[in-house]
DRENPA-895973 format. One record per residue: residue in one letter; x, y, z of N, C-alpha, C in turn; residue number from 1. Coordinates in steps of 0.02 Angstrom, whole numbers, plus 50000, padded with zeros to 5 digits. Example, Ala and Ser with C-alpha at 12.3 -4.5 7.8 and 13.67 -1.06 7.14 Angstrom:
! DRENPA-895973
atom resn:a | n_u:50660 | n_v:49716 | n_w:50390 | ca_u:50615 | ca_v:49775 | ca_w:50390 | c_u:50660 | c_v:49835 | c_w:50390 | resi:1 .
atom resn:s | n_u:50642 | n_v:49888 | n_w:50354 | ca_u:50684 | ca_v:49947 | ca_w:50357 | c_u:50645 | c_v:50002 | c_w:50394 | resi:2 .
//
This chain:
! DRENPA-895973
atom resn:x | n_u:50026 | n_v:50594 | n_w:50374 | ca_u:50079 | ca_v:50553 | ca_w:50347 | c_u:50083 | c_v:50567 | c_w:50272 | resi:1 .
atom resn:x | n_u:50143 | n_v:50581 | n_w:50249 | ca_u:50153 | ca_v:50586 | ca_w:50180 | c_u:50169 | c_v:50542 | c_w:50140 | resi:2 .
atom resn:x | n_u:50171 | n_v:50531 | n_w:50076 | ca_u:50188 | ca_v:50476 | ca_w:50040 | c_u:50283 | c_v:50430 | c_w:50028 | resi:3 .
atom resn:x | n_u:50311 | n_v:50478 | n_w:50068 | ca_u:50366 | ca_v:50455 | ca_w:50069 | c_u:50360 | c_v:50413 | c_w:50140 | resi:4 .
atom resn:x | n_u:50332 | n_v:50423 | n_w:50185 | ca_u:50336 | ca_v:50403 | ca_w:50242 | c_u:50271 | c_v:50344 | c_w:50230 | resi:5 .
atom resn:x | n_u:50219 | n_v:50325 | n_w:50172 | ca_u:50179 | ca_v:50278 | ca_w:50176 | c_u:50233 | c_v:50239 | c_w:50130 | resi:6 .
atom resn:x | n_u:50285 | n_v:50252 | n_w:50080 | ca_u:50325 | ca_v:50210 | ca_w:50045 | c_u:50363 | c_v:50173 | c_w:50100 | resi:7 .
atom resn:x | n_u:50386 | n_v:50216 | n_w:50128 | ca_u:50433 | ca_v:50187 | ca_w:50180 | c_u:50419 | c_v:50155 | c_w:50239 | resi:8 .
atom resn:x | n_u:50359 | n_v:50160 | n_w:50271 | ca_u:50310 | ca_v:50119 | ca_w:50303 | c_u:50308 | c_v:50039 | c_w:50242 | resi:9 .
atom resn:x | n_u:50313 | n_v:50038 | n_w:50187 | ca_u:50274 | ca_v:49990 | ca_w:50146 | c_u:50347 | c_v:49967 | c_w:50141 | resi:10 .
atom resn:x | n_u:50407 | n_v:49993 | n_w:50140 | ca_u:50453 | ca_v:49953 | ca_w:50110 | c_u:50467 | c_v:49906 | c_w:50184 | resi:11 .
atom resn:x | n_u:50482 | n_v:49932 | n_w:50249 | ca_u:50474 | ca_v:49882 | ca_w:50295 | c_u:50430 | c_v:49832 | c_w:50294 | resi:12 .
atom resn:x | n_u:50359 | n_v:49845 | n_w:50296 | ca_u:50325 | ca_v:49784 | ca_w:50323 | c_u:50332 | c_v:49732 | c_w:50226 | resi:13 .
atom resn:x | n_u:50372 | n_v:49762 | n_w:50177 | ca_u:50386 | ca_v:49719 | ca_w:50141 | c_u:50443 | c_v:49661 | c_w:50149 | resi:14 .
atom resn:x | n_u:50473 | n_v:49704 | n_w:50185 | ca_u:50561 | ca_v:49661 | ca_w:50220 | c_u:50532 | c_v:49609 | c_w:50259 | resi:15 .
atom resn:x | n_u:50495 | n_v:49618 | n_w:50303 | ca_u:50485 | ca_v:49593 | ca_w:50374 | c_u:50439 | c_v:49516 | c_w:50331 | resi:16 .
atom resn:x | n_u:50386 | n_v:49526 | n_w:50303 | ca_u:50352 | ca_v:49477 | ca_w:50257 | c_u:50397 | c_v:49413 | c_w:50207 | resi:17 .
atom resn:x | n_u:50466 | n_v:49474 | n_w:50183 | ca_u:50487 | ca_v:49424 | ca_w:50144 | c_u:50527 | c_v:49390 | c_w:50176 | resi:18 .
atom resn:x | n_u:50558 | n_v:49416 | n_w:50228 | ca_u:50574 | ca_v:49354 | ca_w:50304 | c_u:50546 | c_v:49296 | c_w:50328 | resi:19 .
atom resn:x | n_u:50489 | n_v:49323 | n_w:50345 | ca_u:50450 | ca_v:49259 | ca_w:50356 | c_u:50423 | c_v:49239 | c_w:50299 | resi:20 .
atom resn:x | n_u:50421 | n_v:49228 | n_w:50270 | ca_u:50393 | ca_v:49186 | ca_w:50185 | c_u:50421 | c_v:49200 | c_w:50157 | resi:21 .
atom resn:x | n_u:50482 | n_v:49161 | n_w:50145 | ca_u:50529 | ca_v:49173 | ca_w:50095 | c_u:50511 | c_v:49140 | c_w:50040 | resi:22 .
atom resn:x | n_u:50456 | n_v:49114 | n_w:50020 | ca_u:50437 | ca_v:49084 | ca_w:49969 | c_u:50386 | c_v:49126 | c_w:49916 | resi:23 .
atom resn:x | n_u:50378 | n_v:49183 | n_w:49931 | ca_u:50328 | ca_v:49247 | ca_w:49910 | c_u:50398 | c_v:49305 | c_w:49891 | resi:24 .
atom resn:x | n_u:50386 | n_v:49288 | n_w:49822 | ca_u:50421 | ca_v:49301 | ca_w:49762 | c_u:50428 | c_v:49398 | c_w:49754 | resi:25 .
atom resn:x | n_u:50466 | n_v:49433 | n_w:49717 | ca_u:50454 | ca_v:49504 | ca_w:49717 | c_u:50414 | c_v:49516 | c_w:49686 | resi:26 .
atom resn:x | n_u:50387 | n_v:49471 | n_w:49614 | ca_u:50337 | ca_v:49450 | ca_w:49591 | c_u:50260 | c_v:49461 | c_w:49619 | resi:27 .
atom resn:x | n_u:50240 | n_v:49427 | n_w:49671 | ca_u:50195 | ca_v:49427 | ca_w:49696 | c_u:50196 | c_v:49476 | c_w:49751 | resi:28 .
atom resn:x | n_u:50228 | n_v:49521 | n_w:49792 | ca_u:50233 | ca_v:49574 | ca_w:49809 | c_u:50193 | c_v:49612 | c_w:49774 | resi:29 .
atom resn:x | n_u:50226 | n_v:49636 | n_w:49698 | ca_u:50211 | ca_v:49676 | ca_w:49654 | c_u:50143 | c_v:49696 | c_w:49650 | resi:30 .
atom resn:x | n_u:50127 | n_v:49608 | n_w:49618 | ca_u:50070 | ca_v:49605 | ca_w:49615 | c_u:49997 | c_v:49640 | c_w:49669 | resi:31 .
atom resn:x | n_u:50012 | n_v:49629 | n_w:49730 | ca_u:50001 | ca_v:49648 | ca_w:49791 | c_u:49997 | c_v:49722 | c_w:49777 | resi:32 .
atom resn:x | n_u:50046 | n_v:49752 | n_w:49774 | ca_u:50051 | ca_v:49830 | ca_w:49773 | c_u:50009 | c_v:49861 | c_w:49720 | resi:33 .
atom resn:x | n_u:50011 | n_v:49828 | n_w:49664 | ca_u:49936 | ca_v:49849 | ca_w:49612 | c_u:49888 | c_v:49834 | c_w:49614 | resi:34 .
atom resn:x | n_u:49854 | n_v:49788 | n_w:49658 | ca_u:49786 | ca_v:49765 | ca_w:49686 | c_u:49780 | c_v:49836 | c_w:49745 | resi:35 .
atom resn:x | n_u:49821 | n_v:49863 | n_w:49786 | ca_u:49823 | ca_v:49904 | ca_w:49817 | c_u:49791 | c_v:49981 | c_w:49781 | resi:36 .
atom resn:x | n_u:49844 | n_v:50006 | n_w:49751 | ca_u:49832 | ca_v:50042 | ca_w:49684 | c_u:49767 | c_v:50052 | c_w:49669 | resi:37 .
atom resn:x | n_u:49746 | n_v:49985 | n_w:49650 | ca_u:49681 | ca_v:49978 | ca_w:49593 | c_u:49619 | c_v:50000 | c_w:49660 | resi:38 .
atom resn:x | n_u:49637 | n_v:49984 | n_w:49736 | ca_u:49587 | ca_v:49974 | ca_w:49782 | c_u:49586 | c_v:50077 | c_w:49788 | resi:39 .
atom resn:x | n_u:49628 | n_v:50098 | n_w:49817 | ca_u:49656 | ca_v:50173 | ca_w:49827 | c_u:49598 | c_v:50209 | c_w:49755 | resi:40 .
atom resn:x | n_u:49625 | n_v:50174 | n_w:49708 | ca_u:49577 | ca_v:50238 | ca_w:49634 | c_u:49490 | c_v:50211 | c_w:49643 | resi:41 .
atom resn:x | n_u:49473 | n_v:50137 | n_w:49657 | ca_u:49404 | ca_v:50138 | ca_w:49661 | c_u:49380 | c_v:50178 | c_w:49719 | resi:42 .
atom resn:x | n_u:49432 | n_v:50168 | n_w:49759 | ca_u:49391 | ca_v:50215 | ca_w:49827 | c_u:49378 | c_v:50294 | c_w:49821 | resi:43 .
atom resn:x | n_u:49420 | n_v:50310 | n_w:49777 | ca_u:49444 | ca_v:50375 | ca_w:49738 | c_u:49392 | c_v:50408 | c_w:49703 | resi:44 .
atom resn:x | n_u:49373 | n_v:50365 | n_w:49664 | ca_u:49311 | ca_v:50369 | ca_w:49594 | c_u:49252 | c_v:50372 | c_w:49666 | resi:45 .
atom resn:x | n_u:49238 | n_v:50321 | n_w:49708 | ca_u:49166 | ca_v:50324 | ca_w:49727 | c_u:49166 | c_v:50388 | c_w:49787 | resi:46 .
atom resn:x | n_u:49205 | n_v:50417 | n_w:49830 | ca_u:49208 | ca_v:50464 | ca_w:49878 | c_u:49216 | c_v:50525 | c_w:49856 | resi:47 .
atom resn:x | n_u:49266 | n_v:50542 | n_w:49776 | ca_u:49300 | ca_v:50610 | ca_w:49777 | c_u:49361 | c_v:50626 | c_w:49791 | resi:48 .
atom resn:x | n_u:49357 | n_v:50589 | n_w:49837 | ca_u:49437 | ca_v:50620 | ca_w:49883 | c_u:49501 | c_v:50607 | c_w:49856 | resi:49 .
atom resn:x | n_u:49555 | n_v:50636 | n_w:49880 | ca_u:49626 | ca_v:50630 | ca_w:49860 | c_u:49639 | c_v:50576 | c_w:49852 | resi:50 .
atom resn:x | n_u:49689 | n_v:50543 | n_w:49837 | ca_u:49741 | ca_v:50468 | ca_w:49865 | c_u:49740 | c_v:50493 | c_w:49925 | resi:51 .
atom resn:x | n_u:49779 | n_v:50564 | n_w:49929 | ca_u:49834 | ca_v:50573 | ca_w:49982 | c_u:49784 | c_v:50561 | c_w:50049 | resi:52 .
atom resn:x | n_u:49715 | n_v:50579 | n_w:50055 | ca_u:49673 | ca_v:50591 | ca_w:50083 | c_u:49672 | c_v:50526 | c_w:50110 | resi:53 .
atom resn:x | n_u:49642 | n_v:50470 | n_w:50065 | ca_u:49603 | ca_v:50392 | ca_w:50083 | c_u:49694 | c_v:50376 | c_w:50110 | resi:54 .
atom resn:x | n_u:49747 | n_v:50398 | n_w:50101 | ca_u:49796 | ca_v:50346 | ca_w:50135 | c_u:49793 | c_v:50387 | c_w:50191 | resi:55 .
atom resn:x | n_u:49794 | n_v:50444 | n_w:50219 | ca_u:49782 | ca_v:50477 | ca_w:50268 | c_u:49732 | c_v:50452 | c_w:50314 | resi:56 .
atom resn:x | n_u:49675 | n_v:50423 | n_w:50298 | ca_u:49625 | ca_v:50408 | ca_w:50339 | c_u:49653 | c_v:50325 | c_w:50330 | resi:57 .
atom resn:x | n_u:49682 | n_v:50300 | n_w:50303 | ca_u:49700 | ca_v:50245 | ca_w:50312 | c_u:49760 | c_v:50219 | c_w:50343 | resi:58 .
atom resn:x | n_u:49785 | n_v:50265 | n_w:50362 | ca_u:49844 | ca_v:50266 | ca_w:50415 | c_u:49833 | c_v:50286 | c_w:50487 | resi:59 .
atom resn:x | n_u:49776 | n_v:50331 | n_w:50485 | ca_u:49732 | ca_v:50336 | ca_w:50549 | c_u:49706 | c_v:50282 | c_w:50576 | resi:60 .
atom resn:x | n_u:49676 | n_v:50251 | n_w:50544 | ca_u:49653 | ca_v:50160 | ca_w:50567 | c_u:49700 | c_v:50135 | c_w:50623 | resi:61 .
//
């Protein structure tokens, strides 16, 4: 899976969320998506591996 296809994976299950909780702001999305980020580079720093790699094995899950 490539990163257009993990964006676009992410922009749905962002739609579908702000449906049901319409009270969870774009704001706190955001926020969400850089806790993500921040999780992707520590895993990054301690393994070696790509992004592209850890979302690859994380789409395998």
């Amino acid at each position: 899976m490539n990163t257009d296809q993990l964006k676009g994976k992410w922009n749905q299950i962002k739609g579908d969320f702000k449906q049901k909780y319409a009270d969870v702001t774009d704001n706190d999305i955001a926020y969400a998506e850089g806790k993500f980020d921040e999780m992707l580079g520590k895993i990054q720093e301690k393994t070696g591996k790509t992004v592209e790699e850890i979302k690859e094995e994380i789409s395998n899950w």
